[in-house]
N, C-alpha and C positions, 0 to 999 in steps of 0.2 A: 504494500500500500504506500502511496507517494505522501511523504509530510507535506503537509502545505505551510510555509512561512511569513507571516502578513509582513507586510515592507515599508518603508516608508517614503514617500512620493518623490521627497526631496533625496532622495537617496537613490531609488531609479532613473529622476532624471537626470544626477551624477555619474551614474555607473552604467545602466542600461544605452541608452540613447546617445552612441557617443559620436566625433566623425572619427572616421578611419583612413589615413593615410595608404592605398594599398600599394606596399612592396615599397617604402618610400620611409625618410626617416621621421618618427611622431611627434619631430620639435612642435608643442603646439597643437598636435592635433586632438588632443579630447578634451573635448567642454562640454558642455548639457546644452542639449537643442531644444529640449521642453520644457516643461513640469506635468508630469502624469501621474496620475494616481492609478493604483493600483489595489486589488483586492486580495489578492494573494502571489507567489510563486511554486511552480510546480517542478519535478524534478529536471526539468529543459526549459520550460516558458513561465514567463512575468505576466500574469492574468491582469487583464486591465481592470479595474473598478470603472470607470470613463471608456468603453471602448470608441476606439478613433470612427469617424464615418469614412467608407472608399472616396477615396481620392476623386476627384471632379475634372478627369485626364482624357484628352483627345490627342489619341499622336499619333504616329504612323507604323504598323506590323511591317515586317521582316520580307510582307511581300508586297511592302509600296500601298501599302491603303489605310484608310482612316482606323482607326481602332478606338471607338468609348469605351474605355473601362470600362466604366459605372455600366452600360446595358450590356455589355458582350461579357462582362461575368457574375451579374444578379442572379441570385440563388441559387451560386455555386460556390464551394470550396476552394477559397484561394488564398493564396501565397505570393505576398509582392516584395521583391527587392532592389533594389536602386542599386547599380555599379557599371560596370564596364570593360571593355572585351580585352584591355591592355594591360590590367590587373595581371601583378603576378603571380599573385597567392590567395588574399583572402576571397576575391570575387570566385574563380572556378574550383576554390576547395567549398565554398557556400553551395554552390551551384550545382555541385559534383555530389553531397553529403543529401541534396535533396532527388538528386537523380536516384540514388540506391534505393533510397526508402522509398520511392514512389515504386521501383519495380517491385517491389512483397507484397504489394497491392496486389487483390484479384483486378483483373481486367475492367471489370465495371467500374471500379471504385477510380482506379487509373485514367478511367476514361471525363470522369467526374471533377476529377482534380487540376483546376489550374493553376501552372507557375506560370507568373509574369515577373520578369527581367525589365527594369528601365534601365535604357544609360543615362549615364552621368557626363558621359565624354560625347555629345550626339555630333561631333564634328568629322571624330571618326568614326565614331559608330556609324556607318550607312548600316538601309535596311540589309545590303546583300553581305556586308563582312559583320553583321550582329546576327542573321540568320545563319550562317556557315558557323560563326562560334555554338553559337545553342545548339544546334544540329549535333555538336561532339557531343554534347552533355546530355539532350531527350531530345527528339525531333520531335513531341509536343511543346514544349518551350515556346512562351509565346514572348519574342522581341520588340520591345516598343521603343522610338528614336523620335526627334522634334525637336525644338527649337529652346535652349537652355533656360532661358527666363521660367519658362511652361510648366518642364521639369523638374524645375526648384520651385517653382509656386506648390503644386502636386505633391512633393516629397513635405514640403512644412506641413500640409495638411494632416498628414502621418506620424508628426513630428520629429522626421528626419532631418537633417541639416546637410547639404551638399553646396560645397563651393565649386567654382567654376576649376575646367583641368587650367594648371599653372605648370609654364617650361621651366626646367632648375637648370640650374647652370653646367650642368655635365648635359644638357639638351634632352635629356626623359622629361615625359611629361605623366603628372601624377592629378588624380585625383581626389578630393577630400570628400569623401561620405560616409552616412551612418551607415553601418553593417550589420544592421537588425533586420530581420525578416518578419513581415506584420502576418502573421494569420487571420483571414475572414471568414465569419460564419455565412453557409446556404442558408441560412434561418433568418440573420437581420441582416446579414451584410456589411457587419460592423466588425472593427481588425479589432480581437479581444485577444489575441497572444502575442505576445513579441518575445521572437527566438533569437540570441546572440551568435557571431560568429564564432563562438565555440561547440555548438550546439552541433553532434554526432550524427553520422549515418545512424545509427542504434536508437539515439532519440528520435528523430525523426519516425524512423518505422514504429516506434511504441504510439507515437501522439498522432501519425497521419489517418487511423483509422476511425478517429474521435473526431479529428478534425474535418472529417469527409460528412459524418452526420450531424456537425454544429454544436458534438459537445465539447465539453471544456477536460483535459487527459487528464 
């Protein structure tokens, strides 16, 4: 049986909600992008007490066309995360940790399940080279790219915080965002989990089969 640990709001949005520097040094980079409250902690995800409303995001899929979040995945189980394809580590280990666990899934439930990918970087992320990355990870992967301002409006609503990609002076270009993945329920449609990037293929496969019927694992 999971303990549950009540938390304190100002302490999540210290520790949970942070930006992440991916592959890039952390001078700097964690502050709190929120204040969320919370109703408890489970043994992988921070139960919101306040779950977030879905994002209010129009941008464009991996095959060149309009994509509304909010209609093209109401009253389905989903899973949204902000990063980008030039990440060296944290974005395709997140990415990759959720690929496993969605395969232990029966078919149906797999079929039920949407992961949504935004970039963070939509300059390079074209639709054709963010479709070709996801494709390694699950060819359900659903890629969404647009126009930076748009994307950071959409990520605050979730209360992630993403800066714009900055060049460093060895010429890599990095970028700074929260590496939390919000779970939505098919029931309200509201992100009531947020899972850290330490968060295991193992956990994932324990809490995806809770999260496909909108309960809380």
């Amino acid at each position: 049986m999971r303990k549950k640990t009540v938390l304190a709001a100002a302490f999540v949005a210290a520790a949970a909600l942070t930006l992440s520097a991916c592959g890039s040094s952390d001078d700097g980079a964690k502050k709190p992008v929120a204040d969320v409250s919370v109703q408890a902690k489970t043994k992988a995800a921070t139960v919101l007490d306040q779950p977030f409303t879905k994002p209010d995001l129009v941008l464009t899929d991996t095959h060149g066309k309009k994509y509304d979040l909010r209609e093209q995945t109401k009253g389905k189980p989903t899973l949204i995360y902000f990063g980008y394809t030039n990440c060296p580590d944290v974005c395709p280990l997140i990415m990759s940790n959720i690929a496993i666990a969605k395969k232990s899934l029966p078919k149906a439930d797999q079929d039920k399940l949407q992961v949504v990918f935004v970039t963070t970087d939509p300059e390079r992320d074209t639709p054709a080279s963010l479709g070709s990355w996801l494709k390694a990870q699950d060819t359900s992967f659903i890629g969404l790219t647009g126009d930076f301002p748009t994307i950071q409006a959409g990520a605050r609503q979730i209360g992630i915080g993403i800066d714009a990609p900055k060049k460093e002076k060895d010429g890599t270009i990095t970028s700074m965002h929260g590496s939390q993945v919000i779970a939505f329920s098919p029931k309200t449609d509201k992100g009531y989990l947020v899972y850290s990037e330490d968060t295991s293929p193992d956990d994932y496969t324990k809490d995806l089969p809770e999260i496909i019927k909108g309960e809380t694992p």
